[in-house]
C-alpha positions as CSV (number, residue, x, y, z in Angstrom):
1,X,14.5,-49.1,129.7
2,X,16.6,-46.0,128.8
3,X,14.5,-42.6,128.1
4,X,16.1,-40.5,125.3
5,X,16.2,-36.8,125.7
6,X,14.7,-34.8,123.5
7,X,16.7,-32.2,121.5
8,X,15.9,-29.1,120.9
9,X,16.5,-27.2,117.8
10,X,15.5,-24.7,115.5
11,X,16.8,-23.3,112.2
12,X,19.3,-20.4,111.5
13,X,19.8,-18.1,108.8
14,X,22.9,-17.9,107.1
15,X,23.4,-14.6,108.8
16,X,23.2,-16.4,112.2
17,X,25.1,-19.0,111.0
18,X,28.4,-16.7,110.1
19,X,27.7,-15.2,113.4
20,X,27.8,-18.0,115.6
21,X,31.0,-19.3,113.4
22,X,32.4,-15.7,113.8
23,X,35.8,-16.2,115.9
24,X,36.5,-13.9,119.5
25,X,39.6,-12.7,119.1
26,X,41.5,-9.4,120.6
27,X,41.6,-7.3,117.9
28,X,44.3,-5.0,119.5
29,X,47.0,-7.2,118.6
30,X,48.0,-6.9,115.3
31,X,48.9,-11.0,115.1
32,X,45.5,-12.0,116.2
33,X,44.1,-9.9,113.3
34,X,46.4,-10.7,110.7
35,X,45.6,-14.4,111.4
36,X,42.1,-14.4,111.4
37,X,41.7,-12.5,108.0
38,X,43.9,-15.5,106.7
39,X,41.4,-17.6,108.4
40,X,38.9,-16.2,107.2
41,X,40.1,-15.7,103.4
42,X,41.3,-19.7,103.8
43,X,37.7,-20.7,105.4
44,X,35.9,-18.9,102.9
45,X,35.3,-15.6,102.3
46,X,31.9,-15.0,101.0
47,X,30.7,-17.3,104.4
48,X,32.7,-14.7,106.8
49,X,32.3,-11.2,103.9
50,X,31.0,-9.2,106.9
51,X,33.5,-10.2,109.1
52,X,36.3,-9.4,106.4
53,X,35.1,-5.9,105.7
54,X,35.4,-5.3,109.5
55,X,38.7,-6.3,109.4
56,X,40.2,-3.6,106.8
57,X,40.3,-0.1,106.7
58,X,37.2,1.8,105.8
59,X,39.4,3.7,102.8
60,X,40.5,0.4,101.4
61,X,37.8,-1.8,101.4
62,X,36.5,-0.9,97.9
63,X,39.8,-2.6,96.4
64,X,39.1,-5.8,98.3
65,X,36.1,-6.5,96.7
66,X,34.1,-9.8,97.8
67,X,37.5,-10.8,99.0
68,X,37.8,-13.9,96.3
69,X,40.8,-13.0,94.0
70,X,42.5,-12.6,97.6
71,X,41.7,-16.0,99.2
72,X,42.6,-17.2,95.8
73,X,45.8,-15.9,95.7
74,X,46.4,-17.0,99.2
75,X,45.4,-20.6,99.1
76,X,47.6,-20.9,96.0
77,X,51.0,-20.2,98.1
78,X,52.8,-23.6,98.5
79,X,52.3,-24.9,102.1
80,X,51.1,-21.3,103.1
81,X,51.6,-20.3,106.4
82,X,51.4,-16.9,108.3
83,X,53.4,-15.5,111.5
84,X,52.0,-15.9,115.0
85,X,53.9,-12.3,115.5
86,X,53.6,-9.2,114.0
87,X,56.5,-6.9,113.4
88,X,55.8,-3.1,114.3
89,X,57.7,-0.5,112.1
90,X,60.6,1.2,113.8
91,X,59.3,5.0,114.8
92,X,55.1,4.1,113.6
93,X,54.0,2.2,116.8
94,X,50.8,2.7,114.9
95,X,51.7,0.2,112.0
96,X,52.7,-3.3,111.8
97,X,54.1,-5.8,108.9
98,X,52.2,-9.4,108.9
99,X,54.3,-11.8,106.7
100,X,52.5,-14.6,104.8
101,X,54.7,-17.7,104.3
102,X,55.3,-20.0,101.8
103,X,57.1,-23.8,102.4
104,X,56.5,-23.5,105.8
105,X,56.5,-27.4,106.2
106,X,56.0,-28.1,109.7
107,X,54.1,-25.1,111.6
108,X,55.6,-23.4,114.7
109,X,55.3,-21.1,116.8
110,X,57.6,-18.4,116.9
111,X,57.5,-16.6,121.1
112,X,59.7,-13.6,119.7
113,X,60.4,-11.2,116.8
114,X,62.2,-12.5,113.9
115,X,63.7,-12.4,111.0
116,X,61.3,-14.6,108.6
117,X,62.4,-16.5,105.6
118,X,60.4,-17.7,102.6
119,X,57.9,-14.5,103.1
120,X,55.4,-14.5,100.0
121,X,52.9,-11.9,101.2
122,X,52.8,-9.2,103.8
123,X,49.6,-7.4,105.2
124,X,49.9,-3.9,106.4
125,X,48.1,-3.2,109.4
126,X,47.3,0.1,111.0
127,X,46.1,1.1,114.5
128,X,43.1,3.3,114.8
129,X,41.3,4.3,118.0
130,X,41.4,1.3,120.3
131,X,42.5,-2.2,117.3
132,X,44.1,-3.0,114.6
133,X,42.9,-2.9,110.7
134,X,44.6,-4.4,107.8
135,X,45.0,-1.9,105.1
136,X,46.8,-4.0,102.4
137,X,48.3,-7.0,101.3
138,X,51.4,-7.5,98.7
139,X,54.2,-6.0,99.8
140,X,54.7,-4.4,103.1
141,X,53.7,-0.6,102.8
142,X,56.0,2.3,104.8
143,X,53.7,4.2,106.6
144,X,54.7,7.5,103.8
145,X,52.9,4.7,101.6
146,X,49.6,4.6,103.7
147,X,47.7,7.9,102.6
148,X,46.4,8.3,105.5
149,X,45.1,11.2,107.4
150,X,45.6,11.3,110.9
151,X,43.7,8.8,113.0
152,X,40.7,7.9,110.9
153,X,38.0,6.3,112.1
């Protein structure tokens, strides 16, 4: 006769829950932050809302809101995609152009910097202290655009 283990549980709270679903990622690489707000914003937002206000800048998380009129937007781009590179700006080593794509079709990976066609969003990131921190999404900002003071914390 075969003995069953017994499994051991207990309950979460929500809060645990969105922590233990919370993904590791190095947040020094502009990329790996650009794709997991879109992650995050595609997964739900008000599930991971504490995880998306730690991924923007401190001066604009007020416009973001709960981050729903943003994942709306996003998920309504035609086989959305997003780069697997970010592209730094030329002279601001401290900001960095994430393109949101639309058509994509079949998803690649792309192991260089590239020209990108069909963009239909770009996230402006910006590199404070020690990671990355996207600032906006639209059009991609110059860093005159930023309004930024320095390195903020």
């Amino acid at each position: 006769m075969k003995v069953r283990e017994r499994r051991e549980r207990r309950r979460v709270s929500e809060a645990e829950a969105a922590e233990a679903m919370r993904p590791t990622t190095d947040l020094a690489d502009p990329a790996n932050v650009g794709s997991l707000f879109c992650q995050c914003l595609v997964n739900g937002p008000a599930n991971l809302l504490d995880l998306l206000r730690e991924l923007v800048t401190p001066e604009s998380l007020e416009m973001w809101g709960d981050f729903e009129d943003v994942a709306r937007h996003l998920k309504s781009i035609p086989d959305v995609g997003w780069a697997s590179l970010a592209h730094p700006v030329p002279g601001h080593p401290d900001v960095a152009h994430f393109f949101i794509v639309s058509g994509l079709g079949v998803p690649y990976e792309a192991l260089n910097v590239q020209p990108i066609e069909n963009v239909a969003e770009t996230l402006t990131l910006v590199y404070r202290g020690e990671r990355w921190y996207i600032h906006a999404f639209g059009r991609a900002l110059s860093p005159d655009e930023l309004g930024r003071e320095g390195d903020l914390p």
